[in-house]
C-alpha positions in Angstrom: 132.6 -34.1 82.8 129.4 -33.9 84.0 127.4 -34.6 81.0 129.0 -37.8 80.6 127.2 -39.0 83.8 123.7 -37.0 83.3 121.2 -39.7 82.2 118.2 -39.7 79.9 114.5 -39.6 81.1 114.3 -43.1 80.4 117.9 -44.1 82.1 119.7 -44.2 79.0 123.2 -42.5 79.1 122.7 -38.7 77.8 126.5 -39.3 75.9 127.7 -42.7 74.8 131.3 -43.5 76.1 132.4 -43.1 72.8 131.2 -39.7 72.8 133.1 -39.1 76.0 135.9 -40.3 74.8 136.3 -38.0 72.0 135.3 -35.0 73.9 138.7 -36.3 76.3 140.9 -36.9 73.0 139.9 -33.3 71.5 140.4 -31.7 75.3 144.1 -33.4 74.8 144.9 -32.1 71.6 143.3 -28.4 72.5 145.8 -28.1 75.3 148.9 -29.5 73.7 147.9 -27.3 70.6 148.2 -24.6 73.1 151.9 -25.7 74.5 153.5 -24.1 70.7 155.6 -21.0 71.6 154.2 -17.9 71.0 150.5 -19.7 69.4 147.5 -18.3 69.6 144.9 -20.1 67.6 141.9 -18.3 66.8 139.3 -21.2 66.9 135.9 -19.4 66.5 137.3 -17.9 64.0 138.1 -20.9 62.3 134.5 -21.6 62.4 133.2 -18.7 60.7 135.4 -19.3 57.7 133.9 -20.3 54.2 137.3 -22.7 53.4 139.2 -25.1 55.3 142.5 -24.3 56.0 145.4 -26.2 54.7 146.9 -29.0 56.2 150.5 -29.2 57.6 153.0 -32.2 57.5 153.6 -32.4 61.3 154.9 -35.3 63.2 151.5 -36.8 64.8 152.6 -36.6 68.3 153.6 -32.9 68.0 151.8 -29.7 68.8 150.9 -28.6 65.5 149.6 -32.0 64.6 147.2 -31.4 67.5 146.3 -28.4 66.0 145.5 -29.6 63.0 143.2 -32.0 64.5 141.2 -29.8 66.4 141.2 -27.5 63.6 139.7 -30.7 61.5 137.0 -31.8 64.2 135.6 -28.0 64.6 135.3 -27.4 60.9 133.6 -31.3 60.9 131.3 -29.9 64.1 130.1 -26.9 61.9 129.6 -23.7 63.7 126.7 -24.5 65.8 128.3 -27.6 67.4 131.6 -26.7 66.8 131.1 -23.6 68.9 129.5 -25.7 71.5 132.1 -28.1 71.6 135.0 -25.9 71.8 133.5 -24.3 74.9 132.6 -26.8 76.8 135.5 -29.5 75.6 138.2 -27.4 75.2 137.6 -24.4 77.6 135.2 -26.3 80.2 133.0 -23.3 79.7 129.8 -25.0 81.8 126.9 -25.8 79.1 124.8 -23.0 80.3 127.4 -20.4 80.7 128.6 -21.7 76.9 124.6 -21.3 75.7 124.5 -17.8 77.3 127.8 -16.7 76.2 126.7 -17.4 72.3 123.5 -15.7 73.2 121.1 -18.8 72.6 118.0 -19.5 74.0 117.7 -21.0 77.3 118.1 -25.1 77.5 119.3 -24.7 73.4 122.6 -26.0 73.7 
């Protein structure tokens, strides 16, 4: 990922490891969420919606459990960030392609 190794003015990482990591964890679970027969998760959807969703009792190392937890960390994200996220994490959309493609302002995202 390319933001993980972009730097700060002042030579400070742009995103701590820990935020890398997560990014990596929720890139895992987006694609195993994906390996469900016949899913097709509407995620920015999910964002727009008032109510969260409920929760399933799935086995944590299973597909829908992955699910779940993307579900959980884009309705944590919010839509603004959660949109951001799920583009660039989970689709490795490129940040200003992702920015464009919401139809923000230049440099916004």
């Amino acid at each position: 990922m390319i933001l993980s190794r972009r730097r700060e003015k002042d030579g400070e990482l742009f995103l701590a490891p820990a935020q890398v990591s997560a990014g990596e964890r929720l890139r895992e679970d987006f694609e195993l969420a994906q390996m469900v027969q016949g899913a097709s998760y509407a995620w920015e959807a999910l964002l727009e919606q008032e109510s969260q969703p409920a929760r399933r009792k799935t086995e944590p190392l299973s597909a829908e459990a992955a699910a779940d937890r993307v579900a959980a960390a884009l309705l944590e994200l919010g839509p603004g960030l959660g949109h951001i996220v799920l583009r660039c994490c989970c689709e490795l959309e490129g940040l200003e392609t992702a920015v464009r493609g919401l139809g923000w302002s230049a440099r916004s995202g």
